[in-house]
PyMOL Python script that loads the backbone (N, CA, C, O; Angstrom):
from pymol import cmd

cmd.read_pdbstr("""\
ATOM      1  N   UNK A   1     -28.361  33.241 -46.243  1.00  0.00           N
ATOM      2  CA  UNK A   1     -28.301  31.970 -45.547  1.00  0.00           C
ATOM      3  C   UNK A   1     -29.138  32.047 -44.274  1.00  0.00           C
ATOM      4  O   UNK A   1     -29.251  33.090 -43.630  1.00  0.00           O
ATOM      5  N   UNK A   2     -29.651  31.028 -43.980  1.00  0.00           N
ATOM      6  CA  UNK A   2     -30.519  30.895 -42.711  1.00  0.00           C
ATOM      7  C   UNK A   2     -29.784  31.004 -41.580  1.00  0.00           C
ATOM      8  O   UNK A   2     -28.749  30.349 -41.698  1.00  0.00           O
ATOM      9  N   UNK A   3     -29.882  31.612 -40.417  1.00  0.00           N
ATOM     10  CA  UNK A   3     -29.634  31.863 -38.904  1.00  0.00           C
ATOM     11  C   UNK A   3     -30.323  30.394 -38.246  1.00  0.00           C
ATOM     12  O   UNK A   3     -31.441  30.035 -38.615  1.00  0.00           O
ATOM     13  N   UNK A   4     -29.480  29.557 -37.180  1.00  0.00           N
ATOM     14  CA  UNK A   4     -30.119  28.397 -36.414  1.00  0.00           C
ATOM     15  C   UNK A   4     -29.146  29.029 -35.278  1.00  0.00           C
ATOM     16  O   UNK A   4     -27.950  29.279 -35.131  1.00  0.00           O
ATOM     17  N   UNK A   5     -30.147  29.118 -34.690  1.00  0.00           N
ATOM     18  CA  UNK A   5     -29.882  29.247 -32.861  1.00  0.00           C
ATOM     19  C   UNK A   5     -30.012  27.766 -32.395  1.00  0.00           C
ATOM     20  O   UNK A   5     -30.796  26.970 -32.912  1.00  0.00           O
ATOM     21  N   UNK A   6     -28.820  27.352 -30.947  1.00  0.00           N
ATOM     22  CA  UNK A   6     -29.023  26.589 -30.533  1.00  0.00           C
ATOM     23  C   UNK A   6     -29.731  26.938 -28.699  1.00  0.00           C
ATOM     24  O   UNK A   6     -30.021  28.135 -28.682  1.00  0.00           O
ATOM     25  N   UNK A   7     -29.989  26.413 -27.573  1.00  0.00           N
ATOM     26  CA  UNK A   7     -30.244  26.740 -26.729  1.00  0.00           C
ATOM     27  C   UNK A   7     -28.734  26.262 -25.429  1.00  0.00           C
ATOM     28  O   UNK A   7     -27.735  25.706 -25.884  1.00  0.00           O
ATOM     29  N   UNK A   8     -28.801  26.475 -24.437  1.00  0.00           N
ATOM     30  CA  UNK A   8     -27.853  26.062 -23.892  1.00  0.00           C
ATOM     31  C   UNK A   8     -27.784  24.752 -23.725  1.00  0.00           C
ATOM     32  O   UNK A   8     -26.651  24.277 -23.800  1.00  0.00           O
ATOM     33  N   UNK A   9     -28.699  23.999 -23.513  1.00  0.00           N
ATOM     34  CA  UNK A   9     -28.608  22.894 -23.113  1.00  0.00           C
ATOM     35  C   UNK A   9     -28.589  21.843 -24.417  1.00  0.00           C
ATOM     36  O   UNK A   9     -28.929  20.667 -24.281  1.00  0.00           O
ATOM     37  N   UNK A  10     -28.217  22.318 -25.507  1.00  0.00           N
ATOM     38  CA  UNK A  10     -27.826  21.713 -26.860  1.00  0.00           C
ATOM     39  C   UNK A  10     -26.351  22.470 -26.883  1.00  0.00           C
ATOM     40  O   UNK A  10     -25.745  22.136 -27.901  1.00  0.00           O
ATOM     41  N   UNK A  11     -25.705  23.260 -26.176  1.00  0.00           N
ATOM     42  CA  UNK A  11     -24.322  23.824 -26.992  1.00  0.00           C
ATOM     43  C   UNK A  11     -23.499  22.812 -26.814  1.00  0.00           C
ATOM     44  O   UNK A  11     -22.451  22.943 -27.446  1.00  0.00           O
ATOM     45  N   UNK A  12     -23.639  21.268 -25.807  1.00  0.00           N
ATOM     46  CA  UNK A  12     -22.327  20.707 -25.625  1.00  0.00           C
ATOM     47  C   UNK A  12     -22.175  19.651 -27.608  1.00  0.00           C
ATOM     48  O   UNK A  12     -21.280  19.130 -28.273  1.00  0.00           O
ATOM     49  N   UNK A  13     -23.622  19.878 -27.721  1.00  0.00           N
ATOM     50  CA  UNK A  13     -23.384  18.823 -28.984  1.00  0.00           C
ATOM     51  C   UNK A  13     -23.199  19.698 -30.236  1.00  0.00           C
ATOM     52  O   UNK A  13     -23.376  19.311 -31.392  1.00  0.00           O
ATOM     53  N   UNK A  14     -22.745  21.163 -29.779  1.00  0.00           N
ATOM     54  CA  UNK A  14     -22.318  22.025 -31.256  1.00  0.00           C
ATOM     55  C   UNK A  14     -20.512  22.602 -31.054  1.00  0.00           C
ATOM     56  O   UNK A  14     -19.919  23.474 -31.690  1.00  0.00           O
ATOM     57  N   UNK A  15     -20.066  21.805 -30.040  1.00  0.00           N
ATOM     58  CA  UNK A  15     -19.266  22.013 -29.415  1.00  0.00           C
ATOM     59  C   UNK A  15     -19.495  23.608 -28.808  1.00  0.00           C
ATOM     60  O   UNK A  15     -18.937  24.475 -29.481  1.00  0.00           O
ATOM     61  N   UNK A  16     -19.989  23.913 -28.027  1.00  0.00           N
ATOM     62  CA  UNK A  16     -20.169  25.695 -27.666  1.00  0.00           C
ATOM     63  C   UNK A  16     -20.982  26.437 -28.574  1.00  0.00           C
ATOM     64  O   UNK A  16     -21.488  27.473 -28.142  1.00  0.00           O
ATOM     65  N   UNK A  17     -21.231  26.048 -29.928  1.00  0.00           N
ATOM     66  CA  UNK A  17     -22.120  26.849 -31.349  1.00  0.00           C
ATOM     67  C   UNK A  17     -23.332  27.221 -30.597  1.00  0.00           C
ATOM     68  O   UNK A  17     -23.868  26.271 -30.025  1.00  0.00           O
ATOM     69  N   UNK A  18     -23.858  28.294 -30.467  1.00  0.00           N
ATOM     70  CA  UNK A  18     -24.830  28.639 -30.491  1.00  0.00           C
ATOM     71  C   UNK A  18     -25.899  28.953 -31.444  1.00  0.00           C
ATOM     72  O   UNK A  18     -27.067  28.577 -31.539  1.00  0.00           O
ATOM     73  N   UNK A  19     -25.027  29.897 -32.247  1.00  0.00           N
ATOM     74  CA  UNK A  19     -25.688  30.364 -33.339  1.00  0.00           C
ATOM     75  C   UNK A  19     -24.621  30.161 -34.396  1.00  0.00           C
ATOM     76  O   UNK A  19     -23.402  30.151 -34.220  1.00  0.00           O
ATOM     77  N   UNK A  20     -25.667  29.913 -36.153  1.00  0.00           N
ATOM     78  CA  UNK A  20     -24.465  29.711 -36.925  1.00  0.00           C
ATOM     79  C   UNK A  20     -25.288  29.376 -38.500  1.00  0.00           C
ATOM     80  O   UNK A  20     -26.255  28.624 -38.617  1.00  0.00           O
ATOM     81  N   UNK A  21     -24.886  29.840 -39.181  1.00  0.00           N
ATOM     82  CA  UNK A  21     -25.833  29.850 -41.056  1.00  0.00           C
ATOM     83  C   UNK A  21     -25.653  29.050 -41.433  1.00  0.00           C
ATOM     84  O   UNK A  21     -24.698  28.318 -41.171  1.00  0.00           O
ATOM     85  N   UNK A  22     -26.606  28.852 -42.293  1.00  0.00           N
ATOM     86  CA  UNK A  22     -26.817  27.053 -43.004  1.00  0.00           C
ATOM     87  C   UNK A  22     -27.207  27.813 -44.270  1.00  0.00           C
ATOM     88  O   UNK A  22     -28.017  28.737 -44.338  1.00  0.00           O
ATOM     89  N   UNK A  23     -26.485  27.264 -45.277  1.00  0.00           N
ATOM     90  CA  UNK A  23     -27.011  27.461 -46.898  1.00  0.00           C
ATOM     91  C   UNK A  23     -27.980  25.961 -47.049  1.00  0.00           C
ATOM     92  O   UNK A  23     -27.456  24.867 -47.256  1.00  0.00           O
ATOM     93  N   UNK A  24     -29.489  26.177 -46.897  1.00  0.00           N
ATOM     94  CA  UNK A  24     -30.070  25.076 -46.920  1.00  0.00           C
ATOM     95  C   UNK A  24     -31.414  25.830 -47.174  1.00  0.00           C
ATOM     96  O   UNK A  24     -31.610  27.025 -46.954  1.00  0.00           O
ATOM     97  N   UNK A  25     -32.605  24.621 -47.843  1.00  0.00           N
ATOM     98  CA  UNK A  25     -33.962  24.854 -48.488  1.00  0.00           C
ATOM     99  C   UNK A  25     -34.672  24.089 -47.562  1.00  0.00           C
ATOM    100  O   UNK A  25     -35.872  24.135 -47.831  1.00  0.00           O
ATOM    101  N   UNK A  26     -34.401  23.325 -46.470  1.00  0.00           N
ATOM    102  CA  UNK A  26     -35.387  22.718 -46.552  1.00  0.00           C
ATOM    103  C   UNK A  26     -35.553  22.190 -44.887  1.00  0.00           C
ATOM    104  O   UNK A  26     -34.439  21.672 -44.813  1.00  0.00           O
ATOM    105  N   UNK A  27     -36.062  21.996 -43.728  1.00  0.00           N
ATOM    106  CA  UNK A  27     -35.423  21.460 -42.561  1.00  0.00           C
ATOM    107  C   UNK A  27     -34.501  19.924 -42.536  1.00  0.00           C
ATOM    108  O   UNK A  27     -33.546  19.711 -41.789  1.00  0.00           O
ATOM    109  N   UNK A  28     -34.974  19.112 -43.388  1.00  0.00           N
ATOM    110  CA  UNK A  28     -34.597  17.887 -44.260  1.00  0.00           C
ATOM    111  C   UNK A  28     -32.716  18.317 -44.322  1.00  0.00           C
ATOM    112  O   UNK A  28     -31.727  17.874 -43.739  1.00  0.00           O
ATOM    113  N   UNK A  29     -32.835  18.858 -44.840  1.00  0.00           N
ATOM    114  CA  UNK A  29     -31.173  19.557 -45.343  1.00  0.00           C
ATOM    115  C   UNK A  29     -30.929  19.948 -44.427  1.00  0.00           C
ATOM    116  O   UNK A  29     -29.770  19.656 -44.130  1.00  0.00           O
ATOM    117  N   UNK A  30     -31.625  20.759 -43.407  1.00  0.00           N
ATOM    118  CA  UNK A  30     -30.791  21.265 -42.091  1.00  0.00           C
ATOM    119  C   UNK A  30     -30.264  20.146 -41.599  1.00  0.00           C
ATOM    120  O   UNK A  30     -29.059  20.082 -41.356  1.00  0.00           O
ATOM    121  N   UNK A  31     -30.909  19.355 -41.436  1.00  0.00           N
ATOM    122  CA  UNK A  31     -30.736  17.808 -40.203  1.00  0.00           C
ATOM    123  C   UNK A  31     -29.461  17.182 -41.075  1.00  0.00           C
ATOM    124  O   UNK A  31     -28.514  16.553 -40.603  1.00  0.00           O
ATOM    125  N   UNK A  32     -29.681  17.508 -42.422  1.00  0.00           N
ATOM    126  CA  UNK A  32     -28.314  16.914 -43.053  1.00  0.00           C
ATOM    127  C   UNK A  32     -26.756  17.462 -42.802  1.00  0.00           C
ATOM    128  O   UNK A  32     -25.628  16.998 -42.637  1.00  0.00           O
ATOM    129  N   UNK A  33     -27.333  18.566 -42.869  1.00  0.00           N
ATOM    130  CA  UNK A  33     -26.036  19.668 -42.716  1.00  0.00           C
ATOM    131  C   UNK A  33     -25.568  19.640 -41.966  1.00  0.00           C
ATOM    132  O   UNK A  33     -24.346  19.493 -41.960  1.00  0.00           O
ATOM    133  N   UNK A  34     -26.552  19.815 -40.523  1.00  0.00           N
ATOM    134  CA  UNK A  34     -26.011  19.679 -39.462  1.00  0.00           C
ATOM    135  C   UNK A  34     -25.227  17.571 -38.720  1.00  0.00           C
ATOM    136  O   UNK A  34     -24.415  17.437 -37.805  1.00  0.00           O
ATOM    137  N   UNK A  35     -25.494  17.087 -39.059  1.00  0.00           N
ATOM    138  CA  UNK A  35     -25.126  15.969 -39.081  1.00  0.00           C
ATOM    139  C   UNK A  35     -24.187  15.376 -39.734  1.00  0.00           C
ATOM    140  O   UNK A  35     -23.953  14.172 -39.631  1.00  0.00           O
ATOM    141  N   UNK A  36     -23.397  16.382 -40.661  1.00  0.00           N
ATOM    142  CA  UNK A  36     -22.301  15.880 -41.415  1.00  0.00           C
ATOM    143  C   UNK A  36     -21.255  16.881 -40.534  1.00  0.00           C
ATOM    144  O   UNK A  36     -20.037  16.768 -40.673  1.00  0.00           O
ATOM    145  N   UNK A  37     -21.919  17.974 -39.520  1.00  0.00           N
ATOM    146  CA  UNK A  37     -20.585  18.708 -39.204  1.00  0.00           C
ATOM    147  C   UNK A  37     -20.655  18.269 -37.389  1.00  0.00           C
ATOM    148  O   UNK A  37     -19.742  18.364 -36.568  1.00  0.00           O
ATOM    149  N   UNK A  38     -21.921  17.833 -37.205  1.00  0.00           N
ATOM    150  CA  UNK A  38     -21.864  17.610 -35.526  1.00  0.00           C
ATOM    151  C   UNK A  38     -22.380  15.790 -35.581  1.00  0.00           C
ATOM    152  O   UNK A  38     -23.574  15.524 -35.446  1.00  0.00           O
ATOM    153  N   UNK A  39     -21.480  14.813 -35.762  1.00  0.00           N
ATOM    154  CA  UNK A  39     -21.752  13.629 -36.012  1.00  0.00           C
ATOM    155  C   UNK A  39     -23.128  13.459 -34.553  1.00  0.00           C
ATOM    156  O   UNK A  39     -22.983  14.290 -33.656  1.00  0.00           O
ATOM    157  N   UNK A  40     -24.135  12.619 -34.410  1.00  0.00           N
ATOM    158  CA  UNK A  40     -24.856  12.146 -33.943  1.00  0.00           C
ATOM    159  C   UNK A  40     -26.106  13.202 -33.142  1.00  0.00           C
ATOM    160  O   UNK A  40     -26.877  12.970 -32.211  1.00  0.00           O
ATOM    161  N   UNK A  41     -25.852  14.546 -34.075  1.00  0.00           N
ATOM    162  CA  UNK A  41     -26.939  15.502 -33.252  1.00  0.00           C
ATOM    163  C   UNK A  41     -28.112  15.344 -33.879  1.00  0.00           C
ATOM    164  O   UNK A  41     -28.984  15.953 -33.260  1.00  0.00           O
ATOM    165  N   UNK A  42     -28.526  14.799 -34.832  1.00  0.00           N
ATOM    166  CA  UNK A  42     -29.794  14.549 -35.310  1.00  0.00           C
ATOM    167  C   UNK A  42     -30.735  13.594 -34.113  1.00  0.00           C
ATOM    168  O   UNK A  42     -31.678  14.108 -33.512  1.00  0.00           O
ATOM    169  N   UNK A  43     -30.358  12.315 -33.917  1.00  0.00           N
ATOM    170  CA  UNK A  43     -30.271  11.814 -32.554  1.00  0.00           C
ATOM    171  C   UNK A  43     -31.138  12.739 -31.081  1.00  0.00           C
ATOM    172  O   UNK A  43     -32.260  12.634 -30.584  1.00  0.00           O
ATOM    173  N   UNK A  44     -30.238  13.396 -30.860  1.00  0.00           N
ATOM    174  CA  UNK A  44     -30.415  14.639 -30.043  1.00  0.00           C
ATOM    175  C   UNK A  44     -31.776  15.336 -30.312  1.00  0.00           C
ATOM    176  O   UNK A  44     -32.680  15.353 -29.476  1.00  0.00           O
ATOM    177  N   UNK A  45     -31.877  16.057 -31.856  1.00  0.00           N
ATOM    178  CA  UNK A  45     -33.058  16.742 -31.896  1.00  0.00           C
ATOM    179  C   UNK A  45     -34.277  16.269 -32.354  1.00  0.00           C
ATOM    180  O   UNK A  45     -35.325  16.795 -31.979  1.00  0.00           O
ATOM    181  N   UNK A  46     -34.251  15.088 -33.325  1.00  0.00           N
ATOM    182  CA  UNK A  46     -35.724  15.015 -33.961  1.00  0.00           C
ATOM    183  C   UNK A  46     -36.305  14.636 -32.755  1.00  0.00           C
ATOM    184  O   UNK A  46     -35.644  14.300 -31.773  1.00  0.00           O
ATOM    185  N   UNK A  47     -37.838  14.691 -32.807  1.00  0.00           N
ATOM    186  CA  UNK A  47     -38.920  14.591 -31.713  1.00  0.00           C
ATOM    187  C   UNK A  47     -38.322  14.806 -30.230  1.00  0.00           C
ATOM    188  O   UNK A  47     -38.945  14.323 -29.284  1.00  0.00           O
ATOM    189  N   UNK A  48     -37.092  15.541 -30.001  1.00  0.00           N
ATOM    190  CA  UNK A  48     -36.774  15.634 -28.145  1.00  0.00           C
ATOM    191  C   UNK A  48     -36.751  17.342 -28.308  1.00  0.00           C
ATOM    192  O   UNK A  48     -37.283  17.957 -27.383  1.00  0.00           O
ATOM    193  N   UNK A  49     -36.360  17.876 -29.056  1.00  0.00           N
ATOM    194  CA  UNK A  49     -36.954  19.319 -29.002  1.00  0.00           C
ATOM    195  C   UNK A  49     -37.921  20.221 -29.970  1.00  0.00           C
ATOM    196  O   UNK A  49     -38.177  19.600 -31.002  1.00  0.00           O
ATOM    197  N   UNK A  50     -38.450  21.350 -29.926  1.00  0.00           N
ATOM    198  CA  UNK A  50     -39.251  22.135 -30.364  1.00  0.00           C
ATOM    199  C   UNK A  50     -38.243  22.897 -31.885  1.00  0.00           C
ATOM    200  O   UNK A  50     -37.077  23.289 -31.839  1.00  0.00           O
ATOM    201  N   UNK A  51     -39.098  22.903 -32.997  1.00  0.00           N
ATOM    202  CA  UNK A  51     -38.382  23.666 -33.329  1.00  0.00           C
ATOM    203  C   UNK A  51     -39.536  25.054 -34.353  1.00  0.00           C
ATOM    204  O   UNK A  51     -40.653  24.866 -34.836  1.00  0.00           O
ATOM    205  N   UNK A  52     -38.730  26.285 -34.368  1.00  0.00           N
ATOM    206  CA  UNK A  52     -39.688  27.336 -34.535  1.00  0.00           C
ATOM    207  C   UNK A  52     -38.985  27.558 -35.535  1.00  0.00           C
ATOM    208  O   UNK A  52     -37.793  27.256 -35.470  1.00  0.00           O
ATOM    209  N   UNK A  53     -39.546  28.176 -36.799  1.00  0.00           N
ATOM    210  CA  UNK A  53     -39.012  28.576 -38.105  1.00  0.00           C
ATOM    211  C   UNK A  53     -39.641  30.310 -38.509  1.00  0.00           C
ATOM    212  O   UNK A  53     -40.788  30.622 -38.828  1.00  0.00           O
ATOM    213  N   UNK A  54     -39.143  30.678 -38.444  1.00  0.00           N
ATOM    214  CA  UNK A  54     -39.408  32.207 -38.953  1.00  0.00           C
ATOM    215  C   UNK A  54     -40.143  32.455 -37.740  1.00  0.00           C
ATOM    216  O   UNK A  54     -40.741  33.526 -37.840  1.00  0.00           O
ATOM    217  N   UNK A  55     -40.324  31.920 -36.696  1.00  0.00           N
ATOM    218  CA  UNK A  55     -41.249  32.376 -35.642  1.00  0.00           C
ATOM    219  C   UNK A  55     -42.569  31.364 -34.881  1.00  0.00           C
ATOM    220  O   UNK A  55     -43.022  31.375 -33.737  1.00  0.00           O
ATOM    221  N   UNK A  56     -42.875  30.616 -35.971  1.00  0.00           N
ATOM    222  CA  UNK A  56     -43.919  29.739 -35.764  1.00  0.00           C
ATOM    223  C   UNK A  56     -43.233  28.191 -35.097  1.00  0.00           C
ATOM    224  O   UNK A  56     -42.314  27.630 -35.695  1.00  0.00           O
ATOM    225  N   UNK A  57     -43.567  27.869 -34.361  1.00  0.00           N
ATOM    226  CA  UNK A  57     -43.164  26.879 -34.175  1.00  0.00           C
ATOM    227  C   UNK A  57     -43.908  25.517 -35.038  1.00  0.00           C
ATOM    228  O   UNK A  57     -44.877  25.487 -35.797  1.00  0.00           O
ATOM    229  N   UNK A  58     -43.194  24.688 -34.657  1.00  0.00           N
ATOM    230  CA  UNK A  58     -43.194  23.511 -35.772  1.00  0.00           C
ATOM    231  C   UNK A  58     -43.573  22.123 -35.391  1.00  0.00           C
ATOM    232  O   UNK A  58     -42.738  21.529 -34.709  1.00  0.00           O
ATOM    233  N   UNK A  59     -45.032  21.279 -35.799  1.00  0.00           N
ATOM    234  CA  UNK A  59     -44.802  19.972 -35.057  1.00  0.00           C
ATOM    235  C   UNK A  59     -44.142  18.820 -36.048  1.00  0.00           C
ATOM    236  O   UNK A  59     -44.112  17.675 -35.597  1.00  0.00           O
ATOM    237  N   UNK A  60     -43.847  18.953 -36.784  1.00  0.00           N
ATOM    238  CA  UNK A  60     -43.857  18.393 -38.077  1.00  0.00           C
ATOM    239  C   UNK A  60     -42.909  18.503 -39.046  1.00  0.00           C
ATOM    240  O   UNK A  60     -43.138  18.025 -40.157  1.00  0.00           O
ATOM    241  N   UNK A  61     -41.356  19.335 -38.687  1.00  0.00           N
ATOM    242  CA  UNK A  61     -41.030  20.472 -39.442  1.00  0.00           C
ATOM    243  C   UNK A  61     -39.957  19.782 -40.740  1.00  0.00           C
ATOM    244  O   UNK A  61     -38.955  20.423 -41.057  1.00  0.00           O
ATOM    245  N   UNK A  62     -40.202  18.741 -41.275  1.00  0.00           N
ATOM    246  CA  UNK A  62     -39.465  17.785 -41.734  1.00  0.00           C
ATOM    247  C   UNK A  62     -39.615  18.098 -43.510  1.00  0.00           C
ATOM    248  O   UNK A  62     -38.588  17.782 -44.111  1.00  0.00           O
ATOM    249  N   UNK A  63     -40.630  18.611 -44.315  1.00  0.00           N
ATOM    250  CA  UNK A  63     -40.994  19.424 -45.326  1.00  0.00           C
ATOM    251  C   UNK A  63     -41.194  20.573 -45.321  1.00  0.00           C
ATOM    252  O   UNK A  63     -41.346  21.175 -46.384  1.00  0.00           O
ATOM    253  N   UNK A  64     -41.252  21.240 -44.039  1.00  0.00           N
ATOM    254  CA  UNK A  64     -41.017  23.086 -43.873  1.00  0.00           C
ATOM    255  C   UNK A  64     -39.751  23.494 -44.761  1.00  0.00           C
ATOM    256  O   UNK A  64     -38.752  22.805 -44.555  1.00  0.00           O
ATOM    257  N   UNK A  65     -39.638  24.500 -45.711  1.00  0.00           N
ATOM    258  CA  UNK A  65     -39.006  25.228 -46.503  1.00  0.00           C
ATOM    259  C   UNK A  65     -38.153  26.185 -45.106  1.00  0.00           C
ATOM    260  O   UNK A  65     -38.312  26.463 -43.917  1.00  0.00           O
ATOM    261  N   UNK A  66     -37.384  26.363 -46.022  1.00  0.00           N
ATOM    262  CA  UNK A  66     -36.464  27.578 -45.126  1.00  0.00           C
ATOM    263  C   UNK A  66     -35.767  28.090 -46.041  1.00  0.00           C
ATOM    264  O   UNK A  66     -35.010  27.569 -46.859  1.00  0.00           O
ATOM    265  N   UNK A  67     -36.159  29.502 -45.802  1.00  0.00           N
ATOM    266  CA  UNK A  67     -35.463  30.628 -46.493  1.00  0.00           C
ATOM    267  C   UNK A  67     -34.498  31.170 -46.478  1.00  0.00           C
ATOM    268  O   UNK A  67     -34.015  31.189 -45.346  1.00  0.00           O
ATOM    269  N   UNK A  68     -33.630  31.911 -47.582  1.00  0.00           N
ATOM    270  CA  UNK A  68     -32.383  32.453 -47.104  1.00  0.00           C
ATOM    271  C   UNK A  68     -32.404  32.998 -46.164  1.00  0.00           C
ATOM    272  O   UNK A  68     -31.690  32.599 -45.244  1.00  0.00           O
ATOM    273  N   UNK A  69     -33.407  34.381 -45.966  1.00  0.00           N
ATOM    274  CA  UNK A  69     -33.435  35.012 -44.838  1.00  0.00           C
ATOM    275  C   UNK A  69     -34.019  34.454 -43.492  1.00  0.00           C
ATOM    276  O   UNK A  69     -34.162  35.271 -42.582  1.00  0.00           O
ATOM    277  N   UNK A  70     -34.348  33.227 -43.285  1.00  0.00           N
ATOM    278  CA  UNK A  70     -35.039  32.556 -42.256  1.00  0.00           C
ATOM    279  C   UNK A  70     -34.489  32.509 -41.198  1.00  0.00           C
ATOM    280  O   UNK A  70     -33.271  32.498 -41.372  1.00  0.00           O
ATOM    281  N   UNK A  71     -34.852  32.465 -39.841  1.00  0.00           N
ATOM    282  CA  UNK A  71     -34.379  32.198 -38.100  1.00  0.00           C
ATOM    283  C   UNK A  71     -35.080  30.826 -37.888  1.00  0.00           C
ATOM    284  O   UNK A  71     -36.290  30.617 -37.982  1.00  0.00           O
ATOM    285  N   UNK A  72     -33.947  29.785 -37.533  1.00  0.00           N
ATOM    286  CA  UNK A  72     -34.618  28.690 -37.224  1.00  0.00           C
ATOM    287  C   UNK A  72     -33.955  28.158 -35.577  1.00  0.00           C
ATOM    288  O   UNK A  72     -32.819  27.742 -35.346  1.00  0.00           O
ATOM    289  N   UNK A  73     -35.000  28.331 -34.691  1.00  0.00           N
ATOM    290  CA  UNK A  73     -34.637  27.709 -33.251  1.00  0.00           C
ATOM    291  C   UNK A  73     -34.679  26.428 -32.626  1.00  0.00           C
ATOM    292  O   UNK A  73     -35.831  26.007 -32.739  1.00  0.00           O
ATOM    293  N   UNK A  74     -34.010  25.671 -32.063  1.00  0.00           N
ATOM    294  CA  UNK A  74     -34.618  24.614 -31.492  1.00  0.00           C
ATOM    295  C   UNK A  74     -34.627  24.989 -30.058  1.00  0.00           C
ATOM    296  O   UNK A  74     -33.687  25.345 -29.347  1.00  0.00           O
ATOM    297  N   UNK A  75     -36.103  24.811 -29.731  1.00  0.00           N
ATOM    298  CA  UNK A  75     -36.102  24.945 -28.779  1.00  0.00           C
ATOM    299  C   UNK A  75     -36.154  23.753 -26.896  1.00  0.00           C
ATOM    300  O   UNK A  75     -35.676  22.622 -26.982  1.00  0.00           O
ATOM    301  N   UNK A  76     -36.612  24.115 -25.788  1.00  0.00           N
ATOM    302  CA  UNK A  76     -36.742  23.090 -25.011  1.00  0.00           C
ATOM    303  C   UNK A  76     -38.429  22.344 -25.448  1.00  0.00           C
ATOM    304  O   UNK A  76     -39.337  23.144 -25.672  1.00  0.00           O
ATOM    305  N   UNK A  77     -38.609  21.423 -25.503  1.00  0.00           N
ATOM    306  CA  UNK A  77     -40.090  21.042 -25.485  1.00  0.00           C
ATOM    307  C   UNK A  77     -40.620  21.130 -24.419  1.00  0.00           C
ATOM    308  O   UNK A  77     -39.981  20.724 -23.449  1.00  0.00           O
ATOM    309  N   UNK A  78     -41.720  21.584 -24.254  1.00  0.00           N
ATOM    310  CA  UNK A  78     -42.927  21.829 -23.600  1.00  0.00           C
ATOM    311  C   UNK A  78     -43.769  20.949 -23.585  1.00  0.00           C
ATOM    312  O   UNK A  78     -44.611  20.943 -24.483  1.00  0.00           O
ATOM    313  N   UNK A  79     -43.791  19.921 -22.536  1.00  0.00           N
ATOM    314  CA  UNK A  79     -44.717  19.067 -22.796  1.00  0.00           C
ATOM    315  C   UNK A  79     -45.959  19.144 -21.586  1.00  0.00           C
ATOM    316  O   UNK A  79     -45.506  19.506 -20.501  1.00  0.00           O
ATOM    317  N   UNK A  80     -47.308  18.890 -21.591  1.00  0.00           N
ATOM    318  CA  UNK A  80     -48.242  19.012 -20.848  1.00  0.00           C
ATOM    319  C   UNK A  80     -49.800  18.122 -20.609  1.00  0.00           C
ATOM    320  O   UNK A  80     -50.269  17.204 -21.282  1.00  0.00           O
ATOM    321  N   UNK A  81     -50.113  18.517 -19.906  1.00  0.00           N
ATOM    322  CA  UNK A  81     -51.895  17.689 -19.966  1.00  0.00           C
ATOM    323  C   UNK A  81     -52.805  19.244 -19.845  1.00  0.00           C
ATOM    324  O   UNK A  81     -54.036  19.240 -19.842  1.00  0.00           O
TER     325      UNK A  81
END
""", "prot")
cmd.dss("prot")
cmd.show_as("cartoon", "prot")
cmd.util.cbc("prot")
cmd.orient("prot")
């Protein structure tokens, strides 16, 4: 099962979860998964944070695959000129 780290400033919407496995294929399914157990955190993450999958971060990450063995982070966004 996949590893999803949260950051601190996302733990109030996992109630305290930081870290925690998702039996899921797909980031699609993450956002599902996670949204049937933390009502309105999808909200929260699409386009307001970063998210990195096996390491790479992600602009797009909505058809990214995820593996059993996968680390998926959301991170703070970085935004710049």
């Amino acid at each position: 099962m996949a590893q999803v780290f949260f950051p601190d400033h996302l733990a109030h919407l996992t109630h305290g979860t930081r870290k925690l496995v998702a039996d899921v294929a797909s980031f699609r399914e993450l956002l599902a998964w996670l949204e049937a157990r933390y009502p309105g955190i999808g909200d929260a993450l699409v386009g307001k944070v970063a998210v990195a999958i096996d390491g790479d971060i992600i602009h797009d990450p909505f058809l990214d695959p995820i593996g059993s063995h996968s680390e998926v982070h959301f991170l703070h966004r970085i935004e710049g000129g």
